[in-house]
VEXDO-354547 format. One record per residue (C-alpha): residue number from 0; x, y, z. Coordinates in steps of 0.05 Angstrom, whole numbers. Last residue first. Example, Ala and Ser with C-alpha at 12.3 -4.5 7.8 and 13.67 -1.06 7.14 Angstrom:
2
[rec 1 [273 -21 143]];
[rec 0 [246 -90 156]];
END
This chain:
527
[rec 526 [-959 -949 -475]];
[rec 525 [-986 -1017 -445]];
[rec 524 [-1069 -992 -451]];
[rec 523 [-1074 -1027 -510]];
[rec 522 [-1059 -1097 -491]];
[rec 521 [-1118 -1103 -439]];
[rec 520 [-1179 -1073 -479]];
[rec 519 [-1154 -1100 -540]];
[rec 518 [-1200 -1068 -604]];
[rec 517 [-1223 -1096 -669]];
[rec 516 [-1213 -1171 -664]];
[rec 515 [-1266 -1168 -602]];
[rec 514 [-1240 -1210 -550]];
[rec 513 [-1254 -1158 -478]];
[rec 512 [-1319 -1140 -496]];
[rec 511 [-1339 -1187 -549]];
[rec 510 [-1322 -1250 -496]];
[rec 509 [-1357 -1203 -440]];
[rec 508 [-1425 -1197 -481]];
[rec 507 [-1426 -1268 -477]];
[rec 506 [-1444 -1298 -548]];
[rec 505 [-1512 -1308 -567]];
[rec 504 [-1499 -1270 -634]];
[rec 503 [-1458 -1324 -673]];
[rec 502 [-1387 -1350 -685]];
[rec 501 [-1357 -1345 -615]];
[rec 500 [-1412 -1387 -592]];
[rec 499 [-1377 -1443 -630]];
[rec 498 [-1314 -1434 -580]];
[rec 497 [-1369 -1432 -519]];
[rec 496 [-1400 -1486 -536]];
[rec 495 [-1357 -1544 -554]];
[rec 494 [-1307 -1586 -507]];
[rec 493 [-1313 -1515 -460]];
[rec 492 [-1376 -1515 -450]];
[rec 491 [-1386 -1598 -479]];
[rec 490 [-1341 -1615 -408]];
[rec 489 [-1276 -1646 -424]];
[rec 488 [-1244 -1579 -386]];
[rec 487 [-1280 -1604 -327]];
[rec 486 [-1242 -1673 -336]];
[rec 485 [-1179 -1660 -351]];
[rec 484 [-1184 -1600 -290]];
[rec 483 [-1209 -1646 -240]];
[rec 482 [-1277 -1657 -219]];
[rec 481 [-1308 -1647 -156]];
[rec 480 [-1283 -1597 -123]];
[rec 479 [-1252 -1568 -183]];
[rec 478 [-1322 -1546 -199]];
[rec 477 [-1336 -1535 -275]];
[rec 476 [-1411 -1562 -279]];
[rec 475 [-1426 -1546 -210]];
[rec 474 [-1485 -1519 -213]];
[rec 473 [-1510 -1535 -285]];
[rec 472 [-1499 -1536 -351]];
[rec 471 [-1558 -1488 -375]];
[rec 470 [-1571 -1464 -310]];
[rec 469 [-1494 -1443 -293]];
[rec 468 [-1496 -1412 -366]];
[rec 467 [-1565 -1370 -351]];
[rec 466 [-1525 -1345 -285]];
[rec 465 [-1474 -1321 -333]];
[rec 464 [-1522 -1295 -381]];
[rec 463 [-1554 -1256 -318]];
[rec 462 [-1501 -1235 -288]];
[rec 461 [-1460 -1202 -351]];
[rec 460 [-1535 -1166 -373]];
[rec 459 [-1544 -1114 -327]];
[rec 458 [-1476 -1088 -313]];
[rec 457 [-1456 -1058 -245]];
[rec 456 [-1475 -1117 -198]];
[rec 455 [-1419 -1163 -227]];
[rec 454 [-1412 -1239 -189]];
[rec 453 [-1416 -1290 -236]];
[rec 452 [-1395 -1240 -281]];
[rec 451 [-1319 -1237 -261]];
[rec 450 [-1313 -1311 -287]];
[rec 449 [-1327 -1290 -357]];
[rec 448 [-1266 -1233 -349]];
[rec 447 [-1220 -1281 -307]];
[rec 446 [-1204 -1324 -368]];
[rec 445 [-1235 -1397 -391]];
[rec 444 [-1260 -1420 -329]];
[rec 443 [-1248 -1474 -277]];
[rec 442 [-1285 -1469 -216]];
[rec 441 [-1240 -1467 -151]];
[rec 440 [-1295 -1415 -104]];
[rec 439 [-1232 -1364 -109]];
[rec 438 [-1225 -1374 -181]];
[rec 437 [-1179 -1412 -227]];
[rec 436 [-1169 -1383 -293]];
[rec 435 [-1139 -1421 -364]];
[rec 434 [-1086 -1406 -410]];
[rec 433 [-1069 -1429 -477]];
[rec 432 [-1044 -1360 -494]];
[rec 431 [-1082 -1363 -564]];
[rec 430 [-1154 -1397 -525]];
[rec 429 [-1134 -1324 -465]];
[rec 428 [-1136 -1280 -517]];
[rec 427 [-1201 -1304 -556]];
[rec 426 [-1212 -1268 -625]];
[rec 425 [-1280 -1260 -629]];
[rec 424 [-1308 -1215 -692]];
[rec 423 [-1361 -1162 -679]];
[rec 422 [-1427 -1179 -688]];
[rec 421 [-1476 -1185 -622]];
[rec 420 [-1420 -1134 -583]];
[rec 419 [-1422 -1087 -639]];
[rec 418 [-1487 -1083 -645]];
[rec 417 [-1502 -1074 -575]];
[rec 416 [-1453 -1013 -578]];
[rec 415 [-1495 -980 -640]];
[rec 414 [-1493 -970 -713]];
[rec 413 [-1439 -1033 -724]];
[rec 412 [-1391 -977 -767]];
[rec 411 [-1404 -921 -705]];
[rec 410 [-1378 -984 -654]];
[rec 409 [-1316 -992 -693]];
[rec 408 [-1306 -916 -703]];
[rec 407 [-1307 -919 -622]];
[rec 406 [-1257 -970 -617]];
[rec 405 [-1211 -932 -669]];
[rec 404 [-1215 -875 -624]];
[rec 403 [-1200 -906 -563]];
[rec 402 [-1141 -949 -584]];
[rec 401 [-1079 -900 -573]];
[rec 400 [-1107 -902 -503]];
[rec 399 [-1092 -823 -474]];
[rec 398 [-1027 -819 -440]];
[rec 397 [-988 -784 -496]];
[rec 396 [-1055 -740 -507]];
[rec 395 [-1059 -708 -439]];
[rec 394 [-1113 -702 -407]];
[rec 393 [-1107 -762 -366]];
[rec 392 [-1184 -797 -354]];
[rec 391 [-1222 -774 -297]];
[rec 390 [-1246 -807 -229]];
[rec 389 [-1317 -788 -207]];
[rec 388 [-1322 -765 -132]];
[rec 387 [-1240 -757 -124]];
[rec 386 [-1207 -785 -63]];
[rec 385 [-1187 -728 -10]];
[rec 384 [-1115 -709 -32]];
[rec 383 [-1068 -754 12]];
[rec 382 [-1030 -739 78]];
[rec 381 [-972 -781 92]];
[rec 380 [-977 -812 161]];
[rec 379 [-920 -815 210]];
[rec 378 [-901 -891 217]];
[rec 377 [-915 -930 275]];
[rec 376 [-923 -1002 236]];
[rec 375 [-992 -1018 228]];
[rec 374 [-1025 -1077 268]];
[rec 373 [-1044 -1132 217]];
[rec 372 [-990 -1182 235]];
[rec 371 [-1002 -1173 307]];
[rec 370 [-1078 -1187 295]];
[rec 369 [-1060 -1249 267]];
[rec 368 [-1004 -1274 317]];
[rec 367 [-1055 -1251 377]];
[rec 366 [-1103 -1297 349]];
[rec 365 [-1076 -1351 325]];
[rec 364 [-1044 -1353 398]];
[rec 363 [-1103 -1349 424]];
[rec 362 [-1133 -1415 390]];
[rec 361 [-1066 -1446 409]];
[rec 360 [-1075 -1439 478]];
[rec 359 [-1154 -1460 474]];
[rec 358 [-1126 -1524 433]];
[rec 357 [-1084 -1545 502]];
[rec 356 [-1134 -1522 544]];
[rec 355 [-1184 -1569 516]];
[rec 354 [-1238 -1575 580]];
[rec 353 [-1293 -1559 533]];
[rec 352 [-1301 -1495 570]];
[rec 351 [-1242 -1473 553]];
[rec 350 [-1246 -1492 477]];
[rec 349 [-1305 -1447 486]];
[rec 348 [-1265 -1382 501]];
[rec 347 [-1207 -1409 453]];
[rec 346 [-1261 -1410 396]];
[rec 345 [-1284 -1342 417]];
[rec 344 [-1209 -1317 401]];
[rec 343 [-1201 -1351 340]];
[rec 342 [-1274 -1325 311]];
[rec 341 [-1242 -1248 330]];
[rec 340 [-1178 -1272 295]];
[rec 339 [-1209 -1292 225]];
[rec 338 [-1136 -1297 185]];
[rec 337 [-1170 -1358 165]];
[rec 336 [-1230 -1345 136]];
[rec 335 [-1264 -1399 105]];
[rec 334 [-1235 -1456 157]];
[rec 333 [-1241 -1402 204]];
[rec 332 [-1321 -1382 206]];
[rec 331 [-1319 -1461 199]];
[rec 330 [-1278 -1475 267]];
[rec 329 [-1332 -1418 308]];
[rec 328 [-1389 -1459 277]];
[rec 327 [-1362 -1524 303]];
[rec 326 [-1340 -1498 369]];
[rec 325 [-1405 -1469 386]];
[rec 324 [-1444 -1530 370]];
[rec 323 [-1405 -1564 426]];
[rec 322 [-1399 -1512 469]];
[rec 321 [-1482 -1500 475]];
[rec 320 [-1470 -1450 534]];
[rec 319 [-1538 -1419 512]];
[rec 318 [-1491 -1352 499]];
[rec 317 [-1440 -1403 462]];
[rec 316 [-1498 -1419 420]];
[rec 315 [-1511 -1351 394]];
[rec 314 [-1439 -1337 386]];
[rec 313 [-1427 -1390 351]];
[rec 312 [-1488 -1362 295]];
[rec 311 [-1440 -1300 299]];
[rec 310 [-1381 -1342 271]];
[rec 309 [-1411 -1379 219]];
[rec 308 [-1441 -1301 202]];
[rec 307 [-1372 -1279 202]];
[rec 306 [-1351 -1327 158]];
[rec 305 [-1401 -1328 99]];
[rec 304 [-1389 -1385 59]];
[rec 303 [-1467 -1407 45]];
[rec 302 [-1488 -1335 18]];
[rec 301 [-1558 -1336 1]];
[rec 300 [-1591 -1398 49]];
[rec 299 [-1529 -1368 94]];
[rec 298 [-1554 -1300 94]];
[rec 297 [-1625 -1337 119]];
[rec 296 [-1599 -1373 167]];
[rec 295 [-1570 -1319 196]];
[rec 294 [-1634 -1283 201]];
[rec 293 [-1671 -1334 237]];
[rec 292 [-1620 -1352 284]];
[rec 291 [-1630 -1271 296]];
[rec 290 [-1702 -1274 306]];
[rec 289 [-1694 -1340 353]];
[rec 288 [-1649 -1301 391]];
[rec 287 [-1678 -1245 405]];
[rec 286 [-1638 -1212 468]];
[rec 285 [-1635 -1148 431]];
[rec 284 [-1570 -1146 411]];
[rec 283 [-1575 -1216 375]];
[rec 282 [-1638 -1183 336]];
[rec 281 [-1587 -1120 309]];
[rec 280 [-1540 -1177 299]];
[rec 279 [-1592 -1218 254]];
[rec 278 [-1606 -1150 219]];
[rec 277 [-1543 -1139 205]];
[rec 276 [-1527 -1209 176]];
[rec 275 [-1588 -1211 140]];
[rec 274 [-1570 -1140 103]];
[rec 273 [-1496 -1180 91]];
[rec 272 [-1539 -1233 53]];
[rec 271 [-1581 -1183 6]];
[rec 270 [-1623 -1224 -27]];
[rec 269 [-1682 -1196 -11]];
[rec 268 [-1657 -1135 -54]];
[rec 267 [-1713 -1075 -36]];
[rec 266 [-1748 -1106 21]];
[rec 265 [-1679 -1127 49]];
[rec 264 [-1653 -1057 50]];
[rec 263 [-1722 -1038 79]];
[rec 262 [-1710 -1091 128]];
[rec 261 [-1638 -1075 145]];
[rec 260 [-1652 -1000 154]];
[rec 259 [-1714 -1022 209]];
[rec 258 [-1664 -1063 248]];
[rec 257 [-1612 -1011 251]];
[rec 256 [-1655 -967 275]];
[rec 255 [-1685 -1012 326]];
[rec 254 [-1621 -1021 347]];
[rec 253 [-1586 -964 355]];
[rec 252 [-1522 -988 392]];
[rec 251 [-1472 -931 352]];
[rec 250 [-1449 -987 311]];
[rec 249 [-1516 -1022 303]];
[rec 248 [-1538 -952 282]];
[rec 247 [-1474 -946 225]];
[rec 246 [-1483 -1021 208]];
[rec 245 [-1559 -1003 190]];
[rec 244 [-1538 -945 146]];
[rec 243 [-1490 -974 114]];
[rec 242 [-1548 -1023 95]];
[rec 241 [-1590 -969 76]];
[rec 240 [-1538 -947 31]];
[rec 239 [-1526 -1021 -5]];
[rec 238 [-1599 -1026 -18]];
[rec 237 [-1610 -956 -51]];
[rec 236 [-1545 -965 -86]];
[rec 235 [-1575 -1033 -113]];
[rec 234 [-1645 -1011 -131]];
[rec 233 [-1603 -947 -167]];
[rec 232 [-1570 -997 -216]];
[rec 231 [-1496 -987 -193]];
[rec 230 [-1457 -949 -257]];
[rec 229 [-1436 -884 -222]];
[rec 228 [-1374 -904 -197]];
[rec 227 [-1348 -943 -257]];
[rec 226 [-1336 -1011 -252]];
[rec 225 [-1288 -1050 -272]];
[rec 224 [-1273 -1095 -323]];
[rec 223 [-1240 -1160 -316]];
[rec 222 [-1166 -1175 -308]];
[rec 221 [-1125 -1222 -364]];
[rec 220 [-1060 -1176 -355]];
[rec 219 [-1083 -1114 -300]];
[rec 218 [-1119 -1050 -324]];
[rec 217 [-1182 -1068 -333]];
[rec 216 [-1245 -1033 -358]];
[rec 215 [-1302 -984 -337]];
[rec 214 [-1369 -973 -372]];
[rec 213 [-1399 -1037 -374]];
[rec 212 [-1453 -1048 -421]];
[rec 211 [-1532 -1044 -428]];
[rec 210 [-1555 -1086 -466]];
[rec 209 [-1612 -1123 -417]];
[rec 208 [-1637 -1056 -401]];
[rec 207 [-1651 -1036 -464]];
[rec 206 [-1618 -980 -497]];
[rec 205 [-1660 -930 -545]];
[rec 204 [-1605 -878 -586]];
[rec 203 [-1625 -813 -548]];
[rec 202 [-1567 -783 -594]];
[rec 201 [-1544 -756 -511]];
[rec 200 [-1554 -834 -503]];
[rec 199 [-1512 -858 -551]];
[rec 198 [-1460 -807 -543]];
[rec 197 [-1452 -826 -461]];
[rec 196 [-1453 -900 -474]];
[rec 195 [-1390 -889 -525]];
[rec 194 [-1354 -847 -487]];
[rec 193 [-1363 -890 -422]];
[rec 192 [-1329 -948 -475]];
[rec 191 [-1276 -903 -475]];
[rec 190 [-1267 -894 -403]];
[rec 189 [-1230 -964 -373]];
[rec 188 [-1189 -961 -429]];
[rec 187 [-1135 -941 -390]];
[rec 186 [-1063 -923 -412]];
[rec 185 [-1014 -952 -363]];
[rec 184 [-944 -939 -341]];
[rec 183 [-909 -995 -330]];
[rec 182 [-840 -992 -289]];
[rec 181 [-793 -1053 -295]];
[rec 180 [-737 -1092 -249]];
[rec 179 [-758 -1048 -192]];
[rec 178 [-691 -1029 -152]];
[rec 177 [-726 -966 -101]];
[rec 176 [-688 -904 -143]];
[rec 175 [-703 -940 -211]];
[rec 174 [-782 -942 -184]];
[rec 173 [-765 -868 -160]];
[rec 172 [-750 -845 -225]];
[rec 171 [-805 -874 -257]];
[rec 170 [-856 -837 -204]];
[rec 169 [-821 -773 -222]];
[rec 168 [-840 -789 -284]];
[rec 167 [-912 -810 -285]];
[rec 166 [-921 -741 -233]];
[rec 165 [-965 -707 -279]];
[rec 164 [-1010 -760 -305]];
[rec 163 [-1035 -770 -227]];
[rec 162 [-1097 -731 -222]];
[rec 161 [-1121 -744 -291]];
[rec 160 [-1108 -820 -291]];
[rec 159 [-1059 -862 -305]];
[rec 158 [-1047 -932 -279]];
[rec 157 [-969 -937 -255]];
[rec 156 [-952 -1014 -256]];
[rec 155 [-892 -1024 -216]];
[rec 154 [-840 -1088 -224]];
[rec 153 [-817 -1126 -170]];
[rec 152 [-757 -1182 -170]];
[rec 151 [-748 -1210 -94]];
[rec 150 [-678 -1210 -70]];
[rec 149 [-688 -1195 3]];
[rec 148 [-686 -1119 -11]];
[rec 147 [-727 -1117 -62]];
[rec 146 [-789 -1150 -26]];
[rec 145 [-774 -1106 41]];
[rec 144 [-762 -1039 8]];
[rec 143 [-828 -1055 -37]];
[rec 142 [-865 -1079 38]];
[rec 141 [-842 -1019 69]];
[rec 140 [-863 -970 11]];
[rec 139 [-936 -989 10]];
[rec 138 [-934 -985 82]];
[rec 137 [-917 -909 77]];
[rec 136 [-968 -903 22]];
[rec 135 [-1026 -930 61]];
[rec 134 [-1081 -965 27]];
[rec 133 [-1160 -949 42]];
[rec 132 [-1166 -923 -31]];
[rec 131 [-1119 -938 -93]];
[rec 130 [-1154 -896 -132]];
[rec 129 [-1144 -822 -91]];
[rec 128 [-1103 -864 -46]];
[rec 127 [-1035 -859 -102]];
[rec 126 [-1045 -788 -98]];
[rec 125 [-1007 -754 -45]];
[rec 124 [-950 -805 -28]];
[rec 123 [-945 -819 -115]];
[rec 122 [-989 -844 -167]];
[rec 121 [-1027 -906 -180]];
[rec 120 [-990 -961 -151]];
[rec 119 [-998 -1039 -170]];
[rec 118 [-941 -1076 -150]];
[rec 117 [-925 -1138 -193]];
[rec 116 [-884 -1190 -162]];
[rec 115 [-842 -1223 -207]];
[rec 114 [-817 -1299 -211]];
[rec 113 [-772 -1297 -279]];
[rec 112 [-710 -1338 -258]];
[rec 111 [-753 -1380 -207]];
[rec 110 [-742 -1378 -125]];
[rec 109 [-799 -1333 -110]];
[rec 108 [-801 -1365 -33]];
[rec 107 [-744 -1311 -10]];
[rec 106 [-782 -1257 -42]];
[rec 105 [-846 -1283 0]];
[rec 104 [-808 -1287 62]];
[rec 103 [-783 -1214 59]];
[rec 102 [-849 -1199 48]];
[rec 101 [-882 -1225 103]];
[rec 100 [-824 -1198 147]];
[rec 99 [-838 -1134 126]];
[rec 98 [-908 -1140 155]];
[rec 97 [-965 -1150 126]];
[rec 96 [-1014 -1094 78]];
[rec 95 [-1008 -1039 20]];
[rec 94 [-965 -1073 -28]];
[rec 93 [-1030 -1058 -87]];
[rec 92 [-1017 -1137 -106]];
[rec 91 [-1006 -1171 -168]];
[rec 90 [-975 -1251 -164]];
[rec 89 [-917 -1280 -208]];
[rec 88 [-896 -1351 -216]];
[rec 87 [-847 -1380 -277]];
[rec 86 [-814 -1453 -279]];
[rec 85 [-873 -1494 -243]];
[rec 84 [-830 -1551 -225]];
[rec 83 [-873 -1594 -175]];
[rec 82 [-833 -1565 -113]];
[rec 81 [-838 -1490 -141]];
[rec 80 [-913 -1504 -143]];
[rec 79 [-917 -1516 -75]];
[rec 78 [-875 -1466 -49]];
[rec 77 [-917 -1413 -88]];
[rec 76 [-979 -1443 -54]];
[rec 75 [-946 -1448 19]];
[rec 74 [-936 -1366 -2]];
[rec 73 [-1002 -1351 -20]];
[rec 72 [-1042 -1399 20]];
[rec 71 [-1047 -1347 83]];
[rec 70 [-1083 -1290 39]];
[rec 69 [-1082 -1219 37]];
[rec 68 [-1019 -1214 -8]];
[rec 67 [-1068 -1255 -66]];
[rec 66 [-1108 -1195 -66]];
[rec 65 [-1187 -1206 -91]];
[rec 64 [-1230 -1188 -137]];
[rec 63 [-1211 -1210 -208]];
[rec 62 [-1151 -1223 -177]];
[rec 61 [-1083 -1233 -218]];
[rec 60 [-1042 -1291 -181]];
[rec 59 [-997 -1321 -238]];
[rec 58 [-984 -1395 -254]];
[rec 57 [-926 -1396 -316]];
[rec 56 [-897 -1450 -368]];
[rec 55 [-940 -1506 -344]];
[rec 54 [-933 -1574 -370]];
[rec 53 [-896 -1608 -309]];
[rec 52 [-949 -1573 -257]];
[rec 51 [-1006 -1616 -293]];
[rec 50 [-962 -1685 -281]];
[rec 49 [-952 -1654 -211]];
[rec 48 [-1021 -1664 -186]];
[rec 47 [-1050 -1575 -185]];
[rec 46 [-1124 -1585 -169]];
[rec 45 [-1109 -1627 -111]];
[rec 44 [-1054 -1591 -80]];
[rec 43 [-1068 -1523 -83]];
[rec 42 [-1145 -1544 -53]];
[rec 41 [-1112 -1570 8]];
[rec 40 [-1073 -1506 6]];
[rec 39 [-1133 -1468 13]];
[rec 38 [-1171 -1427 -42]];
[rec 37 [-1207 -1377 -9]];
[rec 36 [-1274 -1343 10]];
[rec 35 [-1317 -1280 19]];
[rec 34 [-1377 -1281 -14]];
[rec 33 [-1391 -1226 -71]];
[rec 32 [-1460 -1206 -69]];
[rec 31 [-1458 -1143 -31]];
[rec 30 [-1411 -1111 -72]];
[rec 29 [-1395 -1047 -41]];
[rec 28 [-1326 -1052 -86]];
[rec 27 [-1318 -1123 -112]];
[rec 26 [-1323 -1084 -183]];
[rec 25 [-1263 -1038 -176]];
[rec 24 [-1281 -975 -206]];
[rec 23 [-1282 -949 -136]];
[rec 22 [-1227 -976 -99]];
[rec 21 [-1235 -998 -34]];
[rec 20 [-1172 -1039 -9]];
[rec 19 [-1159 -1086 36]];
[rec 18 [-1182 -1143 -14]];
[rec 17 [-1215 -1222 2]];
[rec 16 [-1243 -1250 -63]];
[rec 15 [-1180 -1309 -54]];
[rec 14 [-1130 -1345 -93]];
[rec 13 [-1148 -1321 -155]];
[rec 12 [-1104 -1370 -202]];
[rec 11 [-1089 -1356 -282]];
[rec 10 [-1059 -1420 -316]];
[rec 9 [-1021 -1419 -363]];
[rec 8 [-989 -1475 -409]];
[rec 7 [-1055 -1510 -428]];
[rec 6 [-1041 -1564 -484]];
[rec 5 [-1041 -1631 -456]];
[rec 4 [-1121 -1613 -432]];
[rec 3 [-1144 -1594 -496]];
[rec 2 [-1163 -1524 -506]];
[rec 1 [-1228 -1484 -522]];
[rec 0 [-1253 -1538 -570]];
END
């Protein structure tokens, strides 16, 4: 048995797959697979009765994909569990997004002795982007100054690379400077399984496609791998770049352009829901209606919480003054995106019509409030070193993983890396920790590294022995929807399965990855 239900003590929660940041090992990165959706306070509340809260030593927000600080449930969340005597909360963020205020709020709403927010930040004003891409340093440091300020309790986590290791000092300095409780500088191990795949194939050591592993790892407590830049399948790259290319002549009110880049992207990965999405607006533009219906149907057949194309199939009715229908696919592009304030503002438009001034008012006020809470503070810009093509490991040896080299004489011993992931010996973090992971769509799994595959495009076997699990047990098997955690932990996965597949060859290649007994991806990198 993975655990019984008396005994879990932690439980890991990802709030939401929604991120403001790009970076490019991270696997939700041009991902056009991953839907966009969060767990709402409703949800909170169900899944966590307070007889469940009352055993609990810690609940910590560590995406897999997403960033808890870009969600509206975070802090009623927090509040929540407070209230049913979770002792210990602490949430990971990159800092770069809300206002002070947020953050001032959320310090005040980490009540317990040991609540910590985590910042993530790679480097200093001129680096920090070069991973940490599309955040802003200067907001990075308002929300820190905020969070300490009011009381909260932060600690950094400094991932090192080669275009940073030089300023890990200076950066510990300044966490002392700003009041962080803690400052972690990391050793990644994100490369040395890169090593590996590299000197396999330069020995021209045959790798089929259904072994192939991931080349990137995490860097965050109980965090999946992530993805190297270069490790896309070329079918996806292909797809995902003609579908840039689409949004870029949709943009610039190039239709037919756009049109024909969406098909070919969709020719090439027909399920592509975002490619539907562009090509339904790209139809919409045109005056075909029925074409674009068609299309958003479609990404919805693929991808059924897809906000923005709840909202654009309102948009389609609104324009046949169909209110009615209007309103109820403007409400559900909100319900699974709430800080949605284009779909807000529509709403209000057909609210209007309806004759309900009252909820039009508030509709624009959701509206305004949102997009005021978004809008940048006037600061003067720091300028950053243009981000990297490939990022490289540190070159210097005290920052190197002081596991590396004992993980690749592992994998030399098994005579390959697919060897070593059908053989070597499971030792299950999260089972020891007695923890479990919550994700965005609320399905109970075992740690965020086998929930991550559900949705990986840069490894070719994760996705399909996860999908091959949902099959097995089917859809739905582990929904918190529908179950609750007693009884979707009761479940002969985790009653049986997956600890006995621990013991033989058809184990996930994730559980070897991230569990084997020879090397700890996640505790190693801590230096």
């Amino acid at each position: 048995m993975y655990l019984k239900y008396e005994d879990i003590r932690r439980v890991s929660v990802e709030i939401t797959s929604r991120c403001n940041a790009a970076c490019p090992q991270c696997p939700r990165t041009d991902n056009p697979i991953l839907p966009a959706a969060e767990l709402k306070i409703e949800d909170i509340e169900r899944i966590f009765p307070q007889e469940f809260c009352s055993q609990l030593d810690l609940i910590y927000m560590c995406g897999n994909y997403g960033d808890a600080m870009t969600s509206n449930t975070t802090i009623p969340a927090i509040e929540y569990w407070h209230r049913m005597g979770v002792p210990q909360i602490g949430l990971y963020t990159n800092g770069s997004g809300r206002n002070p205020d947020w953050w001032r709020t959320l310090a005040q709403t980490m009540t317990g002795e040991h609540d910590t927010v985590t910042f993530s930040i790679d480097g200093l004003a001129d680096t920090n982007s070069i991973y940490r891409q599309n955040t802003n340093w200067d907001r990075i440091m308002q929300s820190v100054n905020a969070f300490i300020q009011a009381g909260g309790k932060a600690v950094w986590h400094y991932l090192i690379f080669e275009h940073n290791q030089h300023q890990v000092e200076a950066a510990r300095d300044l966490a002392k400077q700003l009041g962080f409780i803690e400052f972690v500088p990391k050793a990644t191990s994100r490369f040395v399984a890169k090593e590996i795949y590299d000197k396999e194939s330069a020995n021209q050591q045959p790798q089929k496609a259904e072994n192939s592993q991931v080349d990137a790892k995490s860097d965050r407590p109980n965090q999946p791998a992530t993805t190297n830049a270069s490790a896309p399948q070329n079918q996806t790259q292909t797809a995902v770049g003609l579908h840039q290319q689409a949004e870029d002549c949709l943009r610039q009110g190039q239709l037919s352009e756009a049109i024909a880049a969406s098909q070919q992207a969709l020719k090439i990965q027909p399920n592509f829901a975002a490619a539907c999405k562009t090509l339904g607006n790209a139809f919409q533009g045109l005056g075909k209606m029925q074409a674009a219906a068609d299309c958003y149907a479609k990404a919805l057949e693929i991808q059924p919480n897809f906000p923005e194309v709840y909202a654009n199939v309102g948009s389609l009715y609104a324009q046949q003054q169909q209110w009615q229908p209007a309103s109820a696919y403007y409400q559900k592009a909100i319900e699974l995106k709430p800080n949605f304030a284009g779909a807000y503002r529509n709403l209000a438009k057909v609210l209007t019509q309806l004759g309900q001034p009252e909820k039009a008012n508030y509709a624009w006020y959701q509206a305004i409030a949102i997009e005021t809470s978004k809008a940048p503070e006037p600061t003067r810009p720091v300028r950053s070193q243009p981000a990297s093509q490939e990022l490289q490991p540190p070159s210097l040896e005290q920052y190197k993983n002081p596991q590396g080299d004992q993980f690749i004489q592992a994998v030399e011993t098994f005579g390959s890396l697919n060897n070593y992931y059908r053989n070597v010996e499971i030792s299950c973090q999260t089972q020891a920790s007695k923890d479990i992971f919550i994700s965005f769509e609320a399905e109970l799994w075992p740690c965020c590294w086998v929930s991550h595959t559900k949705y990986v495009i840069y490894n070719d076997t994760y996705r399909p022995q996860m999908l091959a699990l949902i099959e097995k047990y089917g859809d739905g098997f582990n929904s918190l929807r529908t179950k609750s955690i007693k009884d979707a932990i009761a479940c002969d996965w985790f009653r049986e399965d997956l600890t006995k597949s621990f013991s033989c060859s058809k184990r996930l290649d994730v559980c070897a990855h991230e569990c084997g007994k020879t090397f700890n991806s996640t505790g190693s990198q801590y230096i």
